[in-house]
C-alpha positions in Angstrom: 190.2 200.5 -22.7 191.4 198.8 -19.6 191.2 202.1 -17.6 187.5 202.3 -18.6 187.2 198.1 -17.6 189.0 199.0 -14.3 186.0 201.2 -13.6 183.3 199.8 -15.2 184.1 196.5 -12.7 184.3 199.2 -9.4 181.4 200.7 -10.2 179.5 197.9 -11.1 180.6 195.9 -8.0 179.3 198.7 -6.0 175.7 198.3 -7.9 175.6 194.7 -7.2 176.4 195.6 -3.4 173.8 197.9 -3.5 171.3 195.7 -4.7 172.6 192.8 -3.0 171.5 194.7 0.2 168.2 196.5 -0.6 166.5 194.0 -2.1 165.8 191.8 1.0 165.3 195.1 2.7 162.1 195.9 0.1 160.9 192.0 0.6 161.4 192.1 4.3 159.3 195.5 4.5 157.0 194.4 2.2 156.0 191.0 3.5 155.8 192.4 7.3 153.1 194.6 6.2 151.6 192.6 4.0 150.9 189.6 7.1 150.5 192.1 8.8 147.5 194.9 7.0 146.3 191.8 5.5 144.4 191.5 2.0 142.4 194.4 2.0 143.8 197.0 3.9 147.2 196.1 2.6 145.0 196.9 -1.3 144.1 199.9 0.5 147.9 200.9 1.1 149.2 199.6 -2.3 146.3 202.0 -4.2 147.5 204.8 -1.6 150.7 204.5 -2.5 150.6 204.1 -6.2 149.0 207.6 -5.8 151.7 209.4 -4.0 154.4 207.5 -6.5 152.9 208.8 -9.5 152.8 212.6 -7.8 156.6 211.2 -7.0 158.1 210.3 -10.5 155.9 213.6 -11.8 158.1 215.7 -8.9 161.0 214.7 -10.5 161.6 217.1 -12.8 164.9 217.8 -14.0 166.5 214.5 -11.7 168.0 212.8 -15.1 168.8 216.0 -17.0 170.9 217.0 -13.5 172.2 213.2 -13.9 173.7 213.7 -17.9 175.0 216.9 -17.3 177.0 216.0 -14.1 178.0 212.8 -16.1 179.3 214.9 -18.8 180.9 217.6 -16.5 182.6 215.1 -14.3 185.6 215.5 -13.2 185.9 219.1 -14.9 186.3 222.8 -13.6 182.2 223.5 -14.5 181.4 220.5 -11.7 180.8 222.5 -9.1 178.4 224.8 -11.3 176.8 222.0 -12.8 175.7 220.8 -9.2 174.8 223.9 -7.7 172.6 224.9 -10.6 170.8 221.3 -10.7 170.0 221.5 -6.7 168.4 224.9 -7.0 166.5 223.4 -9.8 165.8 220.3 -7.7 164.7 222.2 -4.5 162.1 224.6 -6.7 160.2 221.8 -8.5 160.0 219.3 -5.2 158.8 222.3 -3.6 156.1 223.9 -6.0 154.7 219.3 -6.0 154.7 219.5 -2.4 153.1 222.4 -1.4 150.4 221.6 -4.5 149.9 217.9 -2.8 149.5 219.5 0.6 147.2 222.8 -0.3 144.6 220.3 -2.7 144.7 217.0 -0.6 140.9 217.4 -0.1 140.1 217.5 -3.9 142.5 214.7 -4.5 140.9 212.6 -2.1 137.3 213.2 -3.6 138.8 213.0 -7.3 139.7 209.3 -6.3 136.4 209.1 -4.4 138.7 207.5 -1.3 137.7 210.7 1.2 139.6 208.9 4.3 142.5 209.7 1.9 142.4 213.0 2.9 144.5 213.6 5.7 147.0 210.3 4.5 147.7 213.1 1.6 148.6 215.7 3.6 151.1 213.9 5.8 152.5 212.5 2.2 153.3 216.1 1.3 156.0 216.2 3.5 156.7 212.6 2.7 157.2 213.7 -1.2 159.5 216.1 -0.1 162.1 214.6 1.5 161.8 211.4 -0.8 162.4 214.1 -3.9 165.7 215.0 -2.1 166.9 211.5 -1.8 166.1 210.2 -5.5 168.2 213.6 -6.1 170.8 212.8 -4.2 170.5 209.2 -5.6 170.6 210.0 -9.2 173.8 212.8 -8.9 175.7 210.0 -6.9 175.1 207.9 -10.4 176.3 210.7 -12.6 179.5 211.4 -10.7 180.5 207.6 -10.9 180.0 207.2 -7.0 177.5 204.4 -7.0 178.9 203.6 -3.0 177.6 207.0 -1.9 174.2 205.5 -3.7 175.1 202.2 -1.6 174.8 204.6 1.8 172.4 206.6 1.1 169.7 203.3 -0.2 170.7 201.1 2.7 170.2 203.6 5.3 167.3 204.6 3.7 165.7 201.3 3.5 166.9 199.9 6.7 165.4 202.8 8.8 162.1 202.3 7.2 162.1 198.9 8.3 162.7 199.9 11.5 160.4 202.7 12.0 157.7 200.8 10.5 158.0 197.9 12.5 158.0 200.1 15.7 155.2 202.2 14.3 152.6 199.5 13.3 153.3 197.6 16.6 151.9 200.2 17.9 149.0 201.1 15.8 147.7 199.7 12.3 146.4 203.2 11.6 148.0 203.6 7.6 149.8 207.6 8.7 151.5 205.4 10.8 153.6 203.9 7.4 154.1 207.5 6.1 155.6 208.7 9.3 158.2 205.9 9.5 159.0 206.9 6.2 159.3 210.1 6.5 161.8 209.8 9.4 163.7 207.0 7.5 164.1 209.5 4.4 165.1 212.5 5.9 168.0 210.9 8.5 169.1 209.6 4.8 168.7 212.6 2.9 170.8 214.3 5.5 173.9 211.8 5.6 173.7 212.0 1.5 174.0 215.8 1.5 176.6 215.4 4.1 178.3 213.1 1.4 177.8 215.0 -1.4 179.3 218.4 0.0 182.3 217.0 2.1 183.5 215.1 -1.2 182.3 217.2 -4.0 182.4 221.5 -2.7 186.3 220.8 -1.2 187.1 223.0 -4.8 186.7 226.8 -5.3 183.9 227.4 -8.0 185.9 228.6 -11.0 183.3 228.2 -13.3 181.7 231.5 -14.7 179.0 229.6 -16.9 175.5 228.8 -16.1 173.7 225.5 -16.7 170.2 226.1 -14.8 168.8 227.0 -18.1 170.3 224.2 -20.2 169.5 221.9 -17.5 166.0 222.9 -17.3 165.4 222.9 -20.9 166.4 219.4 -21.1 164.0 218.5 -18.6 161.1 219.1 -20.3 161.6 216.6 -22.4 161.9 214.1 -19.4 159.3 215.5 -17.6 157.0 214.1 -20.6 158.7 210.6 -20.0 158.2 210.9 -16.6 154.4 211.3 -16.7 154.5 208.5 -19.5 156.0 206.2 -17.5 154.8 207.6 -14.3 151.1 206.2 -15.8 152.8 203.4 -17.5 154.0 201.9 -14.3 151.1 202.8 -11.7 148.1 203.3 -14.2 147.2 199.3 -13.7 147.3 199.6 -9.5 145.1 203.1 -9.5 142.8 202.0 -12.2 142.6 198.7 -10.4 141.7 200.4 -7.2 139.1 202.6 -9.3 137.7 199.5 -11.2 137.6 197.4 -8.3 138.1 196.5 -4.6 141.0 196.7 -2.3 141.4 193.0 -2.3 141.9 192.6 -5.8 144.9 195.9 -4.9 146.4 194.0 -2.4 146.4 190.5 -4.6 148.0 192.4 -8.0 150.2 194.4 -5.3 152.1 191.4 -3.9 152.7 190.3 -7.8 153.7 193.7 -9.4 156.4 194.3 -6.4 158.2 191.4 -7.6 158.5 192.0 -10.9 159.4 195.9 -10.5 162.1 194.9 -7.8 163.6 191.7 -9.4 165.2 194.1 -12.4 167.3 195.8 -9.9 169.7 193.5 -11.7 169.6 195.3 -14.7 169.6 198.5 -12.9 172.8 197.5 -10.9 174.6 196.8 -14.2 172.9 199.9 -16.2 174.1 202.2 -13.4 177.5 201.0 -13.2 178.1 200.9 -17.5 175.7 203.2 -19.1 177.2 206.6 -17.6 180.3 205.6 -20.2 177.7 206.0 -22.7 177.2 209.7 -22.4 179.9 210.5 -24.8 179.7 208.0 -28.0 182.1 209.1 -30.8 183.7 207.7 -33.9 186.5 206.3 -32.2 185.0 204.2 -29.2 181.8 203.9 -31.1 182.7 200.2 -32.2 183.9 199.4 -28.8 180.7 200.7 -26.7 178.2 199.0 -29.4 180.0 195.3 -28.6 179.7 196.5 -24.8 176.0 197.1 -25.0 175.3 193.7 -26.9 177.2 191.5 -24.4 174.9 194.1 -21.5 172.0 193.0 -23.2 173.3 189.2 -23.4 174.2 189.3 -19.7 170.8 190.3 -19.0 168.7 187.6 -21.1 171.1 184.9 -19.7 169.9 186.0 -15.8 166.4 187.0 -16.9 165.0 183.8 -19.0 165.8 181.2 -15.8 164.4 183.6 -13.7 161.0 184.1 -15.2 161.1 180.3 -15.6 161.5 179.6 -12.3 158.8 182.2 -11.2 156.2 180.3 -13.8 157.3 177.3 -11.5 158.0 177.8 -8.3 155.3 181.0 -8.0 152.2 178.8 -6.7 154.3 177.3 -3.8 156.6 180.5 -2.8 153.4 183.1 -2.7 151.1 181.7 -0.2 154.7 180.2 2.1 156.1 183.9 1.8 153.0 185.9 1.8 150.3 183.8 3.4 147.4 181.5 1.9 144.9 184.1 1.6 147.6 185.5 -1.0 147.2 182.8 -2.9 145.1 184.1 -5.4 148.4 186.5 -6.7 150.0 183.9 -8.3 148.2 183.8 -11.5 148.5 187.7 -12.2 152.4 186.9 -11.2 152.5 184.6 -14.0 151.1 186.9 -16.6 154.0 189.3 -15.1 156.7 187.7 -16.2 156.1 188.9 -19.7 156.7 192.3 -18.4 159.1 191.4 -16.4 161.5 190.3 -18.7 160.5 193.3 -21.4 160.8 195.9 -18.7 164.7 194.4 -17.7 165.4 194.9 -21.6 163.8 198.7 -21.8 166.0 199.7 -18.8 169.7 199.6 -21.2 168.0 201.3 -24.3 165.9 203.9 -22.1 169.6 205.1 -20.6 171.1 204.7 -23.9 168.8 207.3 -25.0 168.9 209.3 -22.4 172.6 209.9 -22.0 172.5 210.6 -26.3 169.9 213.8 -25.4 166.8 211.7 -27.0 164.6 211.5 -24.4 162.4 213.3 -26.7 161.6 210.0 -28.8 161.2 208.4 -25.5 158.3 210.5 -24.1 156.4 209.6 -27.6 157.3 206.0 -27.4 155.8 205.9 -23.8 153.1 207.4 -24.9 152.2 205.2 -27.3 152.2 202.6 -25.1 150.8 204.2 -22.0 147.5 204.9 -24.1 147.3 201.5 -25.3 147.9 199.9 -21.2 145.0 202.4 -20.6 142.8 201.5 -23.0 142.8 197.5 -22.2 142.9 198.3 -18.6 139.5 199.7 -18.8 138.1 196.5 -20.6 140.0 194.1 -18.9 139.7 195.1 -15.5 135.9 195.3 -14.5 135.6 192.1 -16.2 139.0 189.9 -14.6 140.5 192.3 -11.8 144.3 191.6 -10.8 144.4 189.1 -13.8 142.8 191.5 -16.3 145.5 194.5 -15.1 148.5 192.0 -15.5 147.8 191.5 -18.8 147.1 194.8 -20.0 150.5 196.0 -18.0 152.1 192.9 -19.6 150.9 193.8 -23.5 151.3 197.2 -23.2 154.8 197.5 -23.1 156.0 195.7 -25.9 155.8 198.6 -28.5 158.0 200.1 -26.0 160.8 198.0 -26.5 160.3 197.9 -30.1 160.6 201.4 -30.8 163.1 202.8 -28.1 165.2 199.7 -29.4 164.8 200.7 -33.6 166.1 204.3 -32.1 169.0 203.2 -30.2 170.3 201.3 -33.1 170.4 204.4 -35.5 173.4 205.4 -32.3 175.7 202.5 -33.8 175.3 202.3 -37.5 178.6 200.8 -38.1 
């Protein structure tokens, strides 16, 4: 067990680097163009953008089945396989989303009634492909237990989008502008990861004679059915926000819902360095990984709870210091956050649990379940309240999520 503590500290240190470093990045990024769009063209960006991150988590296809199998195969003669197959499964499906964004970007942009859209999609085809490479490369860093090559690839990547956008939008506030600085910023990152992944992974000959594309693809469907669940679950209140009502009540709830989807990198940075180990549970370390993912969910309830506390706080005087006065009017939605907030940071242990036990299956219906009920109180609560009515839909909506992903995951430890 002290082998497996040994690594579960290294890899976990390198998850806390990781977020130790990307998460001013995102805040820095984020507040430039926030001060510097302003209210509503920054709502106009934020509804934009929730767009093309839907079409982005529904392009990931086959990203966490490629993630369990390399976990599994790691450090085995069938590695080499294992990754070969899950990149040519990788490079069809971004490329079938990509070429389907770019060839029906007009009737996108009429289907959302936003026709100055129109040309912003077809720049964000190219966009979506190089960003599906890098959450790729991302998640198969993960899987192989080389959460520093993660470390590279996110802090390039975020630190060149800073750049580029800075440069870009000093120069014009036109919104292509954003999508071109982070296009570049992706694919110089996408490059060094690939660069990574083959100097440090293909050194061996392939002596595997077994296939995996199949097996890997079959598991995906599955996740694909997550992925649209949660895909909706976590951008359904921004689109039907910017549907229901008007780019300033986007770029109010957008300030808010960044910092609650960024503040449970925490939980991320300890899920990615622990919850690999829980790809194999058997009867002998079965008692030992169910006290590990107590005290994971202990350590996160003991960061979480002050936080949301001091967000109730210290969220009327921070937003409109940070972000500018005529931001003010975010706090309130913020508030209402924090529910999900501090659900969401829970759902992130038992959603890998599952995952890594092959029962993402049970997932895609829990999301479901909830995704129907956010959509259902979005559309009476928004006309009616705006960026207050979509925080609290988004807030009561994922509750049954916990609930149920959490009654499955303890059928996993009975004893």
């Amino acid at each position: 067990m002290s082998k497996l503590k040994d690594k579960l500290i290294k890899e976990t240190s390198w998850s806390f680097a990781l977020k130790a470093c990307t998460f001013p990045l995102f805040f820095i990024l984020n507040i430039f163009l926030a001060r510097t769009l302003g209210v509503d063209k920054m709502g106009e960006w934020s509804f934009f953008f929730s767009i093309f991150t839907t079409l982005l988590l529904l392009s990931n296809f086959g990203i966490k089945a490629s993630m369990k199998f390399i976990a599994q195969h790691n450090h085995t003669d069938n590695l080499i396989q294992v990754l070969n197959d899950a990149t040519k499964l990788r490079v069809i499906c971004i490329s079938i989303f990509s070429a389907i964004l770019l060839i029906f970007s007009d009737q996108l942009a009429i289907l959302i009634n936003r026709v100055e859209f129109t040309n912003l999609f077809r720049w964000a085809a190219l966009l979506l492909l190089v960003t599906g490479f890098v959450e790729y490369l991302k998640h198969v860093f993960t899987g192989l237990h080389r959460i520093k090559y993660t470390f590279i690839v996110n802090v390039s990547e975020l630190t060149l989008k800073v750049v580029f956008v800075i440069l870009l939008l000093t120069w014009s506030l036109d919104l292509k502008n954003i999508i071109w600085a982070f296009t570049l910023a992706v694919t110089i990152s996408v490059l060094a990861g690939f660069y990574l992944l083959y100097k440090n992974f293909y050194t061996k000959e392939n002596t595997s004679t077994q296939k995996y594309f199949k097996e890997i693809f079959d598991y995906s469907i599955p996740l694909f059915l997550v992925s649209i669940g949660f895909s909706i679950a976590t951008e359904v209140d921004t689109i039907m926000l910017g549907l229901l009502s008007t780019d300033a009540e986007v770029g109010v709830y957008a300030i808010a819902k960044q910092i609650v989807v960024k503040l449970p990198h925490f939980s991320y940075a300890v899920a990615m360095g622990t919850m690999p180990v829980f790809a194999k549970i058997t009867m002998d370390n079965q008692l030992k990984l169910k006290r590990l993912f107590f005290r994971l969910l202990g350590v996160n309830a003991l960061v979480f709870i002050p936080v949301v506390l001091g967000i109730l706080f210290l969220g009327p005087y921070l937003i409109p210091l940070i972000y500018g006065a005529e931001y003010a009017a975010a706090v309130l939605p913020l508030q209402i956050l924090t529910v999900y907030l501090l659900v969401f940071t829970f759902t992130v242990f038992f959603n890998q649990l599952l995952d890594y036990q092959g029962l993402a299956k049970i997932r895609a219906i829990n999301i479901f379940i909830s995704t129907t009920l956010n959509i259902v109180l979005n559309y009476y609560l928004i006309p009616k309240y705006g960026a207050v009515g979509a925080a609290i839909s988004t807030s009561i909506s994922y509750f049954p999520y916990l609930i149920l992903n959490a009654w499955e995951a303890r059928k996993l430890f009975p004893y």
